[in-house]
VOBA-1610 file (N, C-alpha, C; in pm, whole numbers, padded with zeros to 5 digits, always signed):
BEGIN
Unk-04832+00066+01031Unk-04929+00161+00987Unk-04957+00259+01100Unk-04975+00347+01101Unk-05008+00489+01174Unk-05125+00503+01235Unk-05159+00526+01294Unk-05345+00567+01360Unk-05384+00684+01379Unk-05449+00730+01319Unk-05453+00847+01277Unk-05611+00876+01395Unk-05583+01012+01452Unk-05680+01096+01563Unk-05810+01133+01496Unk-05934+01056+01530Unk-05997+01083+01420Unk-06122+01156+01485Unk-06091+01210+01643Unk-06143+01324+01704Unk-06115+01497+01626Unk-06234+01529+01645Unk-06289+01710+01606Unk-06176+01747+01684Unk-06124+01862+01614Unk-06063+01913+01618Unk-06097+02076+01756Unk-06240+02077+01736Unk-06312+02166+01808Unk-06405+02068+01900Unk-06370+02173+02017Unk-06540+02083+02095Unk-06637+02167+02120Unk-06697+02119+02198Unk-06858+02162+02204Unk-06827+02334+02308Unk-06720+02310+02372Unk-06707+02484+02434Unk-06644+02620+02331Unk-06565+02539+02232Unk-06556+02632+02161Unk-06641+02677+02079Unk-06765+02523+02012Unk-06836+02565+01933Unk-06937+02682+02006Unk-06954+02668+02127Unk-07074+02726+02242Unk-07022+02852+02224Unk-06863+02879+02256Unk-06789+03035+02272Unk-06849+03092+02138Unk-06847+03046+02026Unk-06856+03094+01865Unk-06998+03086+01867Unk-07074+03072+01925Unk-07203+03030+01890Unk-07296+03191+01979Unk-07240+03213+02074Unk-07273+03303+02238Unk-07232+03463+02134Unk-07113+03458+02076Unk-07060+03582+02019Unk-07117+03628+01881Unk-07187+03500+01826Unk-07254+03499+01692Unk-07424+03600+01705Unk-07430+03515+01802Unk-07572+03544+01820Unk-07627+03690+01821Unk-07538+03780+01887Unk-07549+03941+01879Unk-07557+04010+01756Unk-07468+03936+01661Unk-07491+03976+01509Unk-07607+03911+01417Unk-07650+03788+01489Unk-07772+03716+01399Unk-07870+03792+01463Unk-07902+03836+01551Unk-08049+03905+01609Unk-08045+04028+01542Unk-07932+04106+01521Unk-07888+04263+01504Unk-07925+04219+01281Unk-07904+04139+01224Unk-07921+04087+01099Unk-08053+04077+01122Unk-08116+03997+01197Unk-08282+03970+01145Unk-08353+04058+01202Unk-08355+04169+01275Unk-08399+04283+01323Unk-08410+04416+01203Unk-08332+04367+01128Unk-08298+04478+01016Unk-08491+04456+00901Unk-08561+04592+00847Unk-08581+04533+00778Unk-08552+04528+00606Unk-08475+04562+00594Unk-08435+04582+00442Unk-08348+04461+00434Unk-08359+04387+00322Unk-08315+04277+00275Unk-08211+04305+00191Unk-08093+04275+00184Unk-07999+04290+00118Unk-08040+04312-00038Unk-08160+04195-00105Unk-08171+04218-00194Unk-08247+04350-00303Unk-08296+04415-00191Unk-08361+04536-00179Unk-08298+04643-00151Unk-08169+04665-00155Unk-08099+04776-00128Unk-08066+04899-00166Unk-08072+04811-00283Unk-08092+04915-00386Unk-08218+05005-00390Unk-08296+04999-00378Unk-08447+05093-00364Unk-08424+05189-00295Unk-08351+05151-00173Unk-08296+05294-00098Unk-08217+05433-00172Unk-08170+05367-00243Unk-08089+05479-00325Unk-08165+05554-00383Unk-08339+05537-00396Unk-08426+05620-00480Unk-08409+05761-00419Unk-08389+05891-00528Unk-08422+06003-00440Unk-08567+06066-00456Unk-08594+06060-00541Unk-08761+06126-00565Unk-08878+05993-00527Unk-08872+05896-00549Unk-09006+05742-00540Unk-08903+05703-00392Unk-09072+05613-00339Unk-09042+05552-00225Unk-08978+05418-00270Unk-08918+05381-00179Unk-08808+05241-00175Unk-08963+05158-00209Unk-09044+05121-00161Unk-09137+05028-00188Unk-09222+05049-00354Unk-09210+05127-00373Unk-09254+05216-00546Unk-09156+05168-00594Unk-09020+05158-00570Unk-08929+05141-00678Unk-08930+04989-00686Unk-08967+04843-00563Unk-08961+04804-00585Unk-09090+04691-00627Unk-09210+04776-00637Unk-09289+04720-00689Unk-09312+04746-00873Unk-09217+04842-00870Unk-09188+04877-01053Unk-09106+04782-01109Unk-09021+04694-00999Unk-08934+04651-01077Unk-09026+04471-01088Unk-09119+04485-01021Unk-09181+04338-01010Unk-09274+04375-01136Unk-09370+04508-01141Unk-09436+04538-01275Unk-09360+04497-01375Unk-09245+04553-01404Unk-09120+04520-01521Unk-09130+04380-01558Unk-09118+04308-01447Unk-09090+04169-01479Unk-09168+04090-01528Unk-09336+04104-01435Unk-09431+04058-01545Unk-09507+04144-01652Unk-09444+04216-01692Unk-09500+04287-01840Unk-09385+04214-01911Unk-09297+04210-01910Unk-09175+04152-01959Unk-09092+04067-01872Unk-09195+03904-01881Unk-09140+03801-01856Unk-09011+03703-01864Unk-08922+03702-01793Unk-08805+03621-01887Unk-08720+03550-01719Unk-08811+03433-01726Unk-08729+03359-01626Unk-08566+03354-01597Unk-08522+03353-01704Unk-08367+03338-01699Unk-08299+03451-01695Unk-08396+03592-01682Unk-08287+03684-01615Unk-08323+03731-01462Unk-08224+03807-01445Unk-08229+03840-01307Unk-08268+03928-01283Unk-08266+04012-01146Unk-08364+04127-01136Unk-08272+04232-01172Unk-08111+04270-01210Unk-08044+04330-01186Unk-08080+04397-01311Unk-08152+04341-01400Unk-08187+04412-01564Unk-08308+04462-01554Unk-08346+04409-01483Unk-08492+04492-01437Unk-08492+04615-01353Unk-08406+04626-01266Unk-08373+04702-01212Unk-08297+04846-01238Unk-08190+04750-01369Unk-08144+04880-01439Unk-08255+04942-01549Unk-08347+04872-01586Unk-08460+04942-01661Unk-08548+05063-01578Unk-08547+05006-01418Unk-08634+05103-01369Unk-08587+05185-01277Unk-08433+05223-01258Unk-08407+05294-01221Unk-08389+05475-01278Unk-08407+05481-01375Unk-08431+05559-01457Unk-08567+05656-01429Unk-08651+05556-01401Unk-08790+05661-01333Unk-08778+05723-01235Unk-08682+05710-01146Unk-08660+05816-01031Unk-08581+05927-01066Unk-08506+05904-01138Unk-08473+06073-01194Unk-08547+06115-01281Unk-08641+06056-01367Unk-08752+06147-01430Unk-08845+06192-01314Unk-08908+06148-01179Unk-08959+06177-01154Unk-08896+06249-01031Unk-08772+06282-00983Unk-08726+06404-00957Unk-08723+06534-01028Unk-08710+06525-01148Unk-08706+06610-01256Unk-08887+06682-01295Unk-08945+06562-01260Unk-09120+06612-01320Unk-09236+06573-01195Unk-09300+06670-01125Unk-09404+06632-01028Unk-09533+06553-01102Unk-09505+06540-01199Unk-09607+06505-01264Unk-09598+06351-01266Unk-09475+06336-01382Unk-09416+06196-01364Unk-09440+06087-01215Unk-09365+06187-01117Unk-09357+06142-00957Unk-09481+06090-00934Unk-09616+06171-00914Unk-09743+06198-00939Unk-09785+06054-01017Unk-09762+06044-01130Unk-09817+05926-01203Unk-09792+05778-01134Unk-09661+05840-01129Unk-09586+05687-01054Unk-09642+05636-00916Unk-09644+05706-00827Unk-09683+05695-00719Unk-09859+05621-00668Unk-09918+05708-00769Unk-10081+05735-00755Unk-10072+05609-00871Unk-10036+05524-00958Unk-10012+05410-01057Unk-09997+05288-00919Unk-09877+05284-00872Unk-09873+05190-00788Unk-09960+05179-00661Unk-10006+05321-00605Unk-10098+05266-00493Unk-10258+05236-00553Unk-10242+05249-00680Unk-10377+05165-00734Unk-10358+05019-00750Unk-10303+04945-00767Unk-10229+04839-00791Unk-10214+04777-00686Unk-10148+04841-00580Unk-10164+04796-00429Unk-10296+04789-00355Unk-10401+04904-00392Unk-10546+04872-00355Unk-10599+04765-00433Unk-10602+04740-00543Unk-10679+04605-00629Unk-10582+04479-00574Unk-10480+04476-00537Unk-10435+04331-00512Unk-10467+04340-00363Unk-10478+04438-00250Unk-10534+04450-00151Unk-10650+04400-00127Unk-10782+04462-00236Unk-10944+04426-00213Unk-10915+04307-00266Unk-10804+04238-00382Unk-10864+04086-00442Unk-10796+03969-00369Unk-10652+04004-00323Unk-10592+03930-00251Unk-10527+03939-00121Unk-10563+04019-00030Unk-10553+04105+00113Unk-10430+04159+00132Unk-10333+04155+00013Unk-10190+04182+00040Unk-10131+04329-00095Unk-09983+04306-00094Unk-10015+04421-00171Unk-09925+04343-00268Unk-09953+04434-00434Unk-09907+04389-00546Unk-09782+04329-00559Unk-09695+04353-00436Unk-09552+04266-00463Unk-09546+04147-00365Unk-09651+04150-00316Unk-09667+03983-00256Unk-09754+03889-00289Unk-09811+03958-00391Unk-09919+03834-00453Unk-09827+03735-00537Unk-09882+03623-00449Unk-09761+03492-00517Unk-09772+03463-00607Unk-09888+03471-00717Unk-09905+03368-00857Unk-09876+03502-00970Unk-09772+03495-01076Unk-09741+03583-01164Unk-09898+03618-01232Unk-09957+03504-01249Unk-10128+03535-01344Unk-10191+03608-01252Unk-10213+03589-01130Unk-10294+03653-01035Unk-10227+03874-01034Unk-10103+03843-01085Unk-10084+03945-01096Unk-10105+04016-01238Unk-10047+03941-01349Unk-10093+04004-01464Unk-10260+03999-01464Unk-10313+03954-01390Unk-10450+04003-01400Unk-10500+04106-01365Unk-10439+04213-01206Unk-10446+04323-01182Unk-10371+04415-01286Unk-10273+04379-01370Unk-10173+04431-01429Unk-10298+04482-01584Unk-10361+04366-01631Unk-10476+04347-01728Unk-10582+04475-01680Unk-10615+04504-01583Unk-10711+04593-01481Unk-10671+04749-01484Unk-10526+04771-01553Unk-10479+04865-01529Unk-10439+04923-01705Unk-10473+04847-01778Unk-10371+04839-01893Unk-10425+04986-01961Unk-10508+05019-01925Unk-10540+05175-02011Unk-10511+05314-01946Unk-10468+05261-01836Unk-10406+05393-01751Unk-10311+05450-01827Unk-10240+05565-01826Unk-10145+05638-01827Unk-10002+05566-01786Unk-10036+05498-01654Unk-09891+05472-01589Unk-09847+05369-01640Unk-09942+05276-01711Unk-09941+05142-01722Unk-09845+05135-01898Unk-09955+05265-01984Unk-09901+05295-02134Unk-09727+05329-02118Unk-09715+05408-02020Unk-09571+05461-02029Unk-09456+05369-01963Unk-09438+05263-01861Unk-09406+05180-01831Unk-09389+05089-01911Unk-09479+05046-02008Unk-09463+04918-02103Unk-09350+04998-02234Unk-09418+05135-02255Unk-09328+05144-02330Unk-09211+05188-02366Unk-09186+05249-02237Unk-09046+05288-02184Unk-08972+05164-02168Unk-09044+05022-02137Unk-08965+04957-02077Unk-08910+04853-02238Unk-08950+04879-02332Unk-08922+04840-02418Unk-08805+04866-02474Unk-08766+04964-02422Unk-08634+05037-02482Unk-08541+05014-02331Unk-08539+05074-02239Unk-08471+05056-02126Unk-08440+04897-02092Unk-08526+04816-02136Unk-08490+04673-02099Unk-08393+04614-02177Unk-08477+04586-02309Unk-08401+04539-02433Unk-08237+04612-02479Unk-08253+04738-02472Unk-08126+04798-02479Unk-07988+04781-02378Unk-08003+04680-02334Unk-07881+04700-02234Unk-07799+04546-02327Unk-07711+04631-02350Unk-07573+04511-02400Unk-07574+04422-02289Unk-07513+04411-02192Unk-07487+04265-02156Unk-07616+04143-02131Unk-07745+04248-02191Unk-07829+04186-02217Unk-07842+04056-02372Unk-07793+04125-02434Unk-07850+04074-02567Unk-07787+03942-02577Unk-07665+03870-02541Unk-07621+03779-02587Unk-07724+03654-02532Unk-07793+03720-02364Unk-07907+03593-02346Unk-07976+03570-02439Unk-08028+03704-02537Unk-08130+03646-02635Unk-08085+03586-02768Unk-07959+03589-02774Unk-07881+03546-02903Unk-07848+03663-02978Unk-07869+03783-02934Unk-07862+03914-03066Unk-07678+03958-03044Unk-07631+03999-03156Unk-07518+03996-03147Unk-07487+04131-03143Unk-07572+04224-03179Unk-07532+04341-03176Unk-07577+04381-03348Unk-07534+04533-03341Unk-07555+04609-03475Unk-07429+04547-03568Unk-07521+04507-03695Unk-07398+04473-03851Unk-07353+04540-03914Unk-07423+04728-03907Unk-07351+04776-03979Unk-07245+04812-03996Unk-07137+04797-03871Unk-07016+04846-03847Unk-06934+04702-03919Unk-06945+04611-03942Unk-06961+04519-04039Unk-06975+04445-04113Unk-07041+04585-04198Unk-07079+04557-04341Unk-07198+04516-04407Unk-07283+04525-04304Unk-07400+04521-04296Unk-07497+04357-04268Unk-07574+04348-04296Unk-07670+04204-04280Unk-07615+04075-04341Unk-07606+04162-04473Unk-07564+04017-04582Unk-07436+03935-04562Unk-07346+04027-04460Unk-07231+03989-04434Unk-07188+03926-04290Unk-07266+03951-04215Unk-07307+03933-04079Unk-07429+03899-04018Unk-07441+03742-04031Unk-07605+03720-03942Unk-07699+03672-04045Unk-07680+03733-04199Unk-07777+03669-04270Unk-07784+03534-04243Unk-07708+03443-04262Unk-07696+03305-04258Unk-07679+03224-04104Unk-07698+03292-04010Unk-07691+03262-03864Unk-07804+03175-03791Unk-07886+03206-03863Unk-08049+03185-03835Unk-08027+03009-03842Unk-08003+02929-03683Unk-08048+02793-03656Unk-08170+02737-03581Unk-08246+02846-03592Unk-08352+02815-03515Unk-08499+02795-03606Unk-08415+02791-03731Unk-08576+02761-03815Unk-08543+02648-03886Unk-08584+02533-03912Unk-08618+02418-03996Unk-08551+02443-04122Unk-08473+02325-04173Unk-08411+02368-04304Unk-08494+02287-04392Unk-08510+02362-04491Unk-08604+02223-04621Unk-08554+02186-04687
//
């Protein structure tokens, strides 16, 4: 039988060499502050990177859905930065919307609306706001910008439009397993 070398292959100077050369890029990484997952916000041209991404946390709890990701939320609210390049007004709403939002989670919870940890603690400032202007057009913009995205719908089970064929009776009428049969 054979005896096989059952010493590392690496030792402790090479791990040290890899470890000495690493380190310049881990300090130069956590020095940064934009988070990879936030990168996108930068790309805003008219709203600030922090506006865009406290719209997309609004999005999420006006329209709750654990099992998606932010990338649908994101494509819902990217859309407000070219309206509000396009309209000072819009810009205006948006802006002066979120730093209200950021003052009430400020005076109630010392931080600002995208770091308040408990989703209720936020739909409660969110509740505080619900007759504003910014608040009406957001919910209902986002009704269409959210829901409308195809590679959305199959999470919710929707298959798409029947009329191409043949309409309801032919497609989907009988699909329905989510209700009790008698």
């Amino acid at each position: 039988m054979r005896e096989v070398d059952r010493r590392s292959k690496h030792s402790r100077r090479t791990f040290l060499k890899g470890a000495v050369a690493a380190a310049p890029v881990a300090a130069m990484a956590t020095s940064i502050p934009l988070s990879v997952e936030d990168a996108w916000a930068e790309d805003a041209t008219a709203l600030q990177p922090a506006t865009m991404k406290t719209l997309v946390k609004v999005a999420r709890d006006i329209y709750p859905h654990d099992f998606l990701v932010d990338s649908y939320y994101i494509t819902a609210i990217k859309p407000w930065d070219g309206k509000a390049a396009k309209d000072a007004a819009v810009k205006a709403m948006l802006e002066d919307g979120v730093k209200r939002l950021d003052q009430n989670a400020q005076d109630k919870h010392k931080c600002s609306y995208v770091d308040v940890g408990w989703e209720s603690d936020r739909v409660a400032l969110l509740l505080g706001i619900e007759q504003t202007a910014f608040f009406k057009a957001l919910r209902s913009d986002l009704v269409v910008s959210l829901y409308n995205q195809q590679a959305l719908w199959p999470k919710f089970g929707y298959e798409g439009s029947s009329a191409e064929h043949g309409g309801y009776i032919h497609r989907g009428f009988n699909d329905i397993d989510w209700l009790p049969k008698t």
